[in-house]
ROFIMI-556634 format. One line per field, with one value per residue (C-alpha): z, y, x; chain; residue number from 1; residue in three letters. Coordinates in Angstrom, 3 decimals, padded with zeros to 6 digits. Each point is the difference from the previous one (the first is absolute). Example, Ala and Ser with C-alpha at 12.3 -4.5 7.8 and 13.67 -1.06 7.14 Angstrom:
BEGIN
zz = c(007.800 | -000.660) .
yy = c(-004.500 | 003.440) .
xx = c(012.300 | 001.370) .
unit = c(A | A) .
pos = c(1 | 2) .
code = c(Ala | Ser) .
This chain:
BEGIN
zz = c(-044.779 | 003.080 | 003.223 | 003.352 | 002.675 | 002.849 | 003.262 | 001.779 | 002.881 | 002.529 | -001.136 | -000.104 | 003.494 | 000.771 | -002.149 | 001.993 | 003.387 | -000.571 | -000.321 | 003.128 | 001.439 | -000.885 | 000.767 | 003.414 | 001.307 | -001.423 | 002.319 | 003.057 | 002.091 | -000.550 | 000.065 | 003.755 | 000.719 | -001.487 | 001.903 | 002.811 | 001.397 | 000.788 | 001.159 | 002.608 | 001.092 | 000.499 | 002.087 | 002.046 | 000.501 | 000.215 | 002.843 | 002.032 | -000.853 | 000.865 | 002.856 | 001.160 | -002.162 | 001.156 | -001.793 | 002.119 | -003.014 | -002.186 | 001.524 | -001.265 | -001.639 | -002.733 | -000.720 | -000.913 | -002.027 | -002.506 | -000.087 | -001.154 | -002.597 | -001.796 | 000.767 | -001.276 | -003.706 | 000.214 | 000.425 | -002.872 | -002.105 | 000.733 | 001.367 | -002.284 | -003.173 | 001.067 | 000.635 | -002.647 | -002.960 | 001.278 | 000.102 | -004.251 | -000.828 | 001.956 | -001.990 | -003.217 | -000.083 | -000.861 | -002.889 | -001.401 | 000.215 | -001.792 | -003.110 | -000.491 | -000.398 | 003.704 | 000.723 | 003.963 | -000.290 | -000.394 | 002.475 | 002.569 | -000.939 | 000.949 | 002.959 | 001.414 | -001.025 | 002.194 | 002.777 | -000.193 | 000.403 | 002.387 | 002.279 | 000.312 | 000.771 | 002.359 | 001.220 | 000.494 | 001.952 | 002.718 | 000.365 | 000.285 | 002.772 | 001.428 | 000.743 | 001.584 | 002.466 | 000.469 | -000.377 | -002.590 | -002.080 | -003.574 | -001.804 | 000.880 | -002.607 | -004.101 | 001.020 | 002.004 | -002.895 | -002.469 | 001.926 | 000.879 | -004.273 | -000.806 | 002.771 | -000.961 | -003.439 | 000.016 | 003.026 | -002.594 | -002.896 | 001.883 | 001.526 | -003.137 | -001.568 | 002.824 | -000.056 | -003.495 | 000.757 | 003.278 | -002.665 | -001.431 | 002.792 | 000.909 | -003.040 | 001.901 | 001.046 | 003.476 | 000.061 | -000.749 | 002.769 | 002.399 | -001.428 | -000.258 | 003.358 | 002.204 | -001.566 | 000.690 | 003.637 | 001.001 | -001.733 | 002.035 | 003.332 | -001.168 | -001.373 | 002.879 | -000.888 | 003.127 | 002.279 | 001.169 | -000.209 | -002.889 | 002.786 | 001.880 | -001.933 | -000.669 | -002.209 | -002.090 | -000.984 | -000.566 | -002.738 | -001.435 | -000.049 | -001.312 | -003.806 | -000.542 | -001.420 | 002.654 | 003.118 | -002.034 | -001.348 | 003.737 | 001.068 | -002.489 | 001.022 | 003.463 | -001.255 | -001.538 | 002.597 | 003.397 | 001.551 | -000.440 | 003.319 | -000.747 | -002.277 | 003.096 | 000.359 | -002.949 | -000.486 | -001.652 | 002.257 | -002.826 | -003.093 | -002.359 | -003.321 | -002.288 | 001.178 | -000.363 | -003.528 | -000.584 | 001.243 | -001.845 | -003.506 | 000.150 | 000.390 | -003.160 | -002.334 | 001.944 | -000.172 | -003.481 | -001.029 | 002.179 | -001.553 | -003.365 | 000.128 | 002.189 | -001.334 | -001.844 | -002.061 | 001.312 | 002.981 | -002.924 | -000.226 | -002.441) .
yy = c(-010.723 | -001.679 | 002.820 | -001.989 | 001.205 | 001.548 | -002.045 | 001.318 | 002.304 | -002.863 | -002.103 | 002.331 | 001.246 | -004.078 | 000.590 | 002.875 | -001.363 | -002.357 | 002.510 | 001.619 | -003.089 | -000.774 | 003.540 | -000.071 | -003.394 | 000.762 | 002.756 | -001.971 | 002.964 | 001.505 | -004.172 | 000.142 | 002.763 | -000.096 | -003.573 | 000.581 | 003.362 | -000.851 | -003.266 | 001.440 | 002.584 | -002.909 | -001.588 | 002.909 | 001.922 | -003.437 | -000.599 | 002.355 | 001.281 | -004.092 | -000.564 | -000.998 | 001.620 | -000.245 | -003.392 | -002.420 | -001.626 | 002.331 | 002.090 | 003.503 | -001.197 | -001.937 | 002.599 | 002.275 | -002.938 | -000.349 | 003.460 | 000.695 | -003.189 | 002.110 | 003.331 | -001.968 | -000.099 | 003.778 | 000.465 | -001.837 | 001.656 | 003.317 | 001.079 | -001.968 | 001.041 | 003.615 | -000.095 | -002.080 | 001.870 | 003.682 | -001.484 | -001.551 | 003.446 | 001.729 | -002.066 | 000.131 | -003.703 | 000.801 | 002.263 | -002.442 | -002.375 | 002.669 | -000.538 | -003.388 | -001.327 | -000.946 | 002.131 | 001.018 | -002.547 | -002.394 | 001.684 | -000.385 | -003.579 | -000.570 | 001.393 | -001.870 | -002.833 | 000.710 | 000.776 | -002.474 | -002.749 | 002.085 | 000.633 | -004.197 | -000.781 | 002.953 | -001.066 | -003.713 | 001.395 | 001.364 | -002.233 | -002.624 | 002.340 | 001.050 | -004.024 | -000.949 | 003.696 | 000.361 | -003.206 | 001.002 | -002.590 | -000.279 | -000.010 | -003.549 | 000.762 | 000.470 | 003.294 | 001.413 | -000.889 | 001.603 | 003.287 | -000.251 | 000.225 | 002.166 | 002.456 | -000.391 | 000.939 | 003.144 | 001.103 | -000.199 | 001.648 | 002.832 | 000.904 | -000.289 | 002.004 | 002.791 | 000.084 | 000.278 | 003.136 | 001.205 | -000.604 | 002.805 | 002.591 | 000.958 | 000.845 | -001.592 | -003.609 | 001.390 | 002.031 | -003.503 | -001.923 | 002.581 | 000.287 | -003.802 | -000.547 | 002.342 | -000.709 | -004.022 | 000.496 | 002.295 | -002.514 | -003.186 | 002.011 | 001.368 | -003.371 | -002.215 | -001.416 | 001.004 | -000.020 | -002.692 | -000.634 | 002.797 | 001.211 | 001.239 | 003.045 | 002.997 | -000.526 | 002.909 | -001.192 | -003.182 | 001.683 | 001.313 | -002.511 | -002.071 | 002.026 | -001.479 | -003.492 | -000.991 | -000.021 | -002.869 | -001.678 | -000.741 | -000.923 | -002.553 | -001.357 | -000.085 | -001.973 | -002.360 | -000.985 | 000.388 | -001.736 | 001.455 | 001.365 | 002.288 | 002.156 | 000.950 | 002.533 | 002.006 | 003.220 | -001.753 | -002.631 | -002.655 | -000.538 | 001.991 | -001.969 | 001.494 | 003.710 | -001.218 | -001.391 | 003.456 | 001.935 | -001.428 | -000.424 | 003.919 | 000.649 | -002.472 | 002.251 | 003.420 | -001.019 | -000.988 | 003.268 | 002.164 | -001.923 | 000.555 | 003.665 | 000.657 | -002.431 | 001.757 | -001.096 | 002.566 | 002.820 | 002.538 | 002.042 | -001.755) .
xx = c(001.914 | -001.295 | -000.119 | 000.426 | -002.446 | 001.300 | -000.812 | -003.513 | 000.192 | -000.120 | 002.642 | 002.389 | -001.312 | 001.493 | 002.976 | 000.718 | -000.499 | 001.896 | 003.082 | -001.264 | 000.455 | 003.703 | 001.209 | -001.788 | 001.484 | 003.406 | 000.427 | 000.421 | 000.297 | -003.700 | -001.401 | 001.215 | -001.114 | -003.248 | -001.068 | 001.864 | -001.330 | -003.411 | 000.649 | 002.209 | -002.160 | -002.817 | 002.501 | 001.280 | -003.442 | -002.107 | 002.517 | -000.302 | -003.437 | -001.263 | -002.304 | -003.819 | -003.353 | -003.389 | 000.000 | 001.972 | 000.892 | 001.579 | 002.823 | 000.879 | 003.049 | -001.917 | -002.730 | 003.367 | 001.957 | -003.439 | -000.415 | 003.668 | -000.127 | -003.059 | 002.781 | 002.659 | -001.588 | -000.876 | 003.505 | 001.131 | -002.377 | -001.067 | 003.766 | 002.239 | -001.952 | -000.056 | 003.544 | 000.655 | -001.784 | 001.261 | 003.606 | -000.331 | -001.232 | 002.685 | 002.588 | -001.603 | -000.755 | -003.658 | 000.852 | 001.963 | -003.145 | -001.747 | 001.368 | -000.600 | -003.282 | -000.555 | -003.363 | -000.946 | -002.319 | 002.493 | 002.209 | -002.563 | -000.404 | 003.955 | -000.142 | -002.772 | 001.831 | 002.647 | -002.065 | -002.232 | 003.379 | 001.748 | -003.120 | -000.708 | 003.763 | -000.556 | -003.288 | 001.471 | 002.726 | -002.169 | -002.750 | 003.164 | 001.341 | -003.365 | -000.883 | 003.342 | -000.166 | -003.336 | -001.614 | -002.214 | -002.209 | -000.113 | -003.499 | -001.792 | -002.434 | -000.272 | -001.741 | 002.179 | 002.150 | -001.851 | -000.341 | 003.554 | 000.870 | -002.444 | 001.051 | 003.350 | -000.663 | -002.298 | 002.586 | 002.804 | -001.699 | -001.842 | 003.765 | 002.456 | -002.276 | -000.466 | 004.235 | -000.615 | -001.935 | 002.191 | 003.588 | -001.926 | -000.182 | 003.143 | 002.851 | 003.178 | 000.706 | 000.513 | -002.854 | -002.191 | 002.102 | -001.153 | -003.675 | -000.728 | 001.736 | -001.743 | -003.679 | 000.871 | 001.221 | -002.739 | -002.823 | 001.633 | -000.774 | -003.461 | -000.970 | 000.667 | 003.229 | 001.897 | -002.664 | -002.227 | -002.096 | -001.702 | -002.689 | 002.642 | 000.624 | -002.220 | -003.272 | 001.058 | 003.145 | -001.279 | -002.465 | 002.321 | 002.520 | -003.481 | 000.030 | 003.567 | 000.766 | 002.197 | -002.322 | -001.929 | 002.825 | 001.227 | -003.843 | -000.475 | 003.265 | -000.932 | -003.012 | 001.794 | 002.671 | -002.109 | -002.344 | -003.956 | -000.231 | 002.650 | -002.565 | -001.437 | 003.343 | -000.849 | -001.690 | -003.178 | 000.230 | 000.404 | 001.909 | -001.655 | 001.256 | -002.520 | 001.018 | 003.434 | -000.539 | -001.151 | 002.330 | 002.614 | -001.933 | -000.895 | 003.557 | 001.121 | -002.571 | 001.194 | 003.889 | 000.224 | -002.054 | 002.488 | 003.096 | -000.905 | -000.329 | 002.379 | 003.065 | 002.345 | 003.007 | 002.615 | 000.409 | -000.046 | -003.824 | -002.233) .
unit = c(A | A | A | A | A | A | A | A | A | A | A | A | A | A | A | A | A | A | A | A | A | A | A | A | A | A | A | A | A | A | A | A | A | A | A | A | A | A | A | A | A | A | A | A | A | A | A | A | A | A | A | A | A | A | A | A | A | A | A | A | A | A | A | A | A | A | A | A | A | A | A | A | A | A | A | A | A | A | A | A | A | A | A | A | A | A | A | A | A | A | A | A | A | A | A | A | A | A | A | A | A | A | A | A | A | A | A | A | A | A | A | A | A | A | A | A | A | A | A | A | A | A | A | A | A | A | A | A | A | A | A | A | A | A | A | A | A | A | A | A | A | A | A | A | A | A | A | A | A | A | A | A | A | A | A | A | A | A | A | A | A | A | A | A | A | A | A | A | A | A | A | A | A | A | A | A | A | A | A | A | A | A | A | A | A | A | A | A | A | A | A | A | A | A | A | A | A | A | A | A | A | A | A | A | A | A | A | A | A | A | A | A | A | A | A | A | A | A | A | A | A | A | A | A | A | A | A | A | A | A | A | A | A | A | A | A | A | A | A | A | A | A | A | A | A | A | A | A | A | A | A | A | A | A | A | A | A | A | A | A | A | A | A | A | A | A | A | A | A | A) .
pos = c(1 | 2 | 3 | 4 | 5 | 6 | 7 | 8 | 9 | 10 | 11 | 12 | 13 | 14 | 15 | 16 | 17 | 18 | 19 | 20 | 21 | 22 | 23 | 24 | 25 | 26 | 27 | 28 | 29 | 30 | 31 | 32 | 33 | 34 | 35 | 36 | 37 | 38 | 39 | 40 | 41 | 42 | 43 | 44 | 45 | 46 | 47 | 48 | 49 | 50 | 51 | 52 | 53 | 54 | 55 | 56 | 57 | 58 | 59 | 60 | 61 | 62 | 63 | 64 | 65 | 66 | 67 | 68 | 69 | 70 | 71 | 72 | 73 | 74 | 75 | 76 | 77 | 78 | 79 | 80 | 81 | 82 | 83 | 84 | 85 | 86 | 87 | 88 | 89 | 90 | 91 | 92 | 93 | 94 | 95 | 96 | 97 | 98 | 99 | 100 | 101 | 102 | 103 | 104 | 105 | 106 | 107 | 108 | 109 | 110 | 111 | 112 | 113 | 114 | 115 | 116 | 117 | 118 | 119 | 120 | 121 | 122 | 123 | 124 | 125 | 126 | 127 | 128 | 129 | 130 | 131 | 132 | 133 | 134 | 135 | 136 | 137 | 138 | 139 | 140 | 141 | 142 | 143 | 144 | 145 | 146 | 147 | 148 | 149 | 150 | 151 | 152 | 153 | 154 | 155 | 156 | 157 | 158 | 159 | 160 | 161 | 162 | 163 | 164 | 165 | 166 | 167 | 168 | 169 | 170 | 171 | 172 | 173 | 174 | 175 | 176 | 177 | 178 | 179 | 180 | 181 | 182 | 183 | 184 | 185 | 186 | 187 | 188 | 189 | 190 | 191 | 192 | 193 | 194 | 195 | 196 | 197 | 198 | 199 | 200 | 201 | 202 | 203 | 204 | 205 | 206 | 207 | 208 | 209 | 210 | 211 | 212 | 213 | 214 | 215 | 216 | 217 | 218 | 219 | 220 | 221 | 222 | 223 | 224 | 225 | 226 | 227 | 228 | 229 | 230 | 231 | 232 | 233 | 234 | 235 | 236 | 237 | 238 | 239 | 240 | 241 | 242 | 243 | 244 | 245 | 246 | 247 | 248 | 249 | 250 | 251 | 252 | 253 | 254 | 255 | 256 | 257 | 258 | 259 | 260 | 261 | 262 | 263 | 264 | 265 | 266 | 267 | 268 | 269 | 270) .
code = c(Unk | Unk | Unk | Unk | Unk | Unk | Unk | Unk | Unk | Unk | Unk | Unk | Unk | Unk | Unk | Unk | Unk | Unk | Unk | Unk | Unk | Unk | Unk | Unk | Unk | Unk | Unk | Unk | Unk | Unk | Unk | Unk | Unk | Unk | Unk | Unk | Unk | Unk | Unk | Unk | Unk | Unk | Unk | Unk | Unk | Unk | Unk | Unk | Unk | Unk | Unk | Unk | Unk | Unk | Unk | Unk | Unk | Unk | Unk | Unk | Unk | Unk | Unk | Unk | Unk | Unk | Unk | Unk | Unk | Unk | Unk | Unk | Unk | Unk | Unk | Unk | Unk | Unk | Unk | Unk | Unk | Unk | Unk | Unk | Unk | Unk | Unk | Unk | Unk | Unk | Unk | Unk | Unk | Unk | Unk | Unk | Unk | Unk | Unk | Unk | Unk | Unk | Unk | Unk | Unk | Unk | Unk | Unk | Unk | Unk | Unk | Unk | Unk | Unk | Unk | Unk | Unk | Unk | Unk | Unk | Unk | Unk | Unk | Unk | Unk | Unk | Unk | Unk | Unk | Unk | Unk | Unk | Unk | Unk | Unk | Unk | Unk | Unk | Unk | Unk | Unk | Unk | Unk | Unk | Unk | Unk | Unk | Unk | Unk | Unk | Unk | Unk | Unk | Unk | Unk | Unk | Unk | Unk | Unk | Unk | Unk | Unk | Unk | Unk | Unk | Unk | Unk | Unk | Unk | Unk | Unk | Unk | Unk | Unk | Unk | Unk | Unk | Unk | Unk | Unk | Unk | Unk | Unk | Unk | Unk | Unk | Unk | Unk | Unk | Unk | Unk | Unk | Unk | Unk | Unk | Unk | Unk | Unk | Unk | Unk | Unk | Unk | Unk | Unk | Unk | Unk | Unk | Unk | Unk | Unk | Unk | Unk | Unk | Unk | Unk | Unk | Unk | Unk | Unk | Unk | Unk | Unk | Unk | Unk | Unk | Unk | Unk | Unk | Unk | Unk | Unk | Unk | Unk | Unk | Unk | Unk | Unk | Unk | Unk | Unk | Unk | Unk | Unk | Unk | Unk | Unk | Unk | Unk | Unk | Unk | Unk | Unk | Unk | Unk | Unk | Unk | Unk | Unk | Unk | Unk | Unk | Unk | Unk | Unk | Unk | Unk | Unk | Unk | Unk | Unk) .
């Protein structure tokens, strides 16, 4: 008798995703509110936060908008996967998944999937926003291109897989709202999201704010959609794309480590 092979822990990663994907954008509530919130706050703090840097040509306004475009992804990933994981275990969707032959491997597959489509619609969304507010330019060249993608994806690897880890911490939905929240707000203020330019804040919070992925996520943005003369505003004094590149790699290796021993199936003790 002829056994049919299972599909490979990949594919039905993709198989998966692609259910992520349906139940996400059928609930048109958490679609609106998911693009719409940092868009808004782009708008509301770019406006009143806009004004003159020591570059005449660049104005505070658009230093915030790229920042928050890198911010934006973060937010998608490391905050809606947190949330999103705690609240499946909470409701016993995940041990339902455990009994069929869907592995974590695959699980993780799925949900960077989802992120990965939700975070360019998001990402589209702002940069569309950020260029009719703020004036900013797109990439003129295939290397700002490049860095753009490749930015984009170690940003949304290294943060579903650090909510991975953070779904982890606390044992209630709520207690992972509040958790994820807090550690996202404080990092946009100590990694130069709010404030403009970066070398206005303190060196010490910027090093600290500097082990986290989402200091370089928001630089290598700011690369992308500024001018070069706007390096000249950050801590280093220029882009720092390897350091970036980095950053963000370490955190891929380090995240999926942490997520695979500290993803669990249920809120019961292992």
């Amino acid at each position: 008798m002829t056994t049919l092979a299972l599909p490979g822990t990949f594919s039905l990663g993709l198989l998966r995703g692609g259910a992520e994907l349906r139940q996400f954008f059928r609930n048109k509530e958490q679609v609106i509110f998911t693009f719409s919130l940092p868009a808004i706050l782009m708008i509301l703090l770019g406006s009143i936060l806009d004004g003159p840097t020591a570059q005449a040509s660049i104005s505070s306004g658009q230093l915030l908008a790229a920042g928050m475009i890198g911010a934006g992804i973060v937010s998608t990933s490391f905050n809606s996967m947190g949330i999103g994981l705690a609240s499946d275990r909470e409701t016993g969707a995940l041990k339902r998944l455990r009994g069929t032959p869907m592995s974590a491997g695959s699980y993780f597959v799925g949900k960077m999937v989802l992120v990965a489509v939700t975070s360019a619609f998001q990402s589209v969304l702002m940069i569309t926003v950020a260029v009719l507010m703020f004036k900013l330019h797109l990439p003129s060249e295939p290397a700002q291109w490049l860095t753009l993608a490749w930015v984009f994806a170690l940003g949304i690897v290294s943060c579903t897989l650090l909510g991975i880890v953070m779904s982890s911490v606390a044992r209630s939905t709520q207690g992972v709202v509040a958790l994820v929240n807090l550690v996202y707000l404080v990092l946009q203020f100590m990694s130069g999201v709010f404030v403009t330019p970066i070398t206005n804040l303190p060196k010490v919070m910027v090093y600290v704010a500097s082990v986290f992925p989402l200091k370089w996520v928001c630089q290598g943005f700011r690369s992308v959609f500024l001018p070069p003369e706007a390096a000249a505003q950050e801590m280093a004094g220029t882009w720092e794309l390897p350091m970036v590149a980095l950053v963000l790699g370490a955190w891929c290796v380090a995240g999926l480590l942490l997520a695979k021993l500290t993803f669990r199936w249920t809120n019961e003790s292992r």
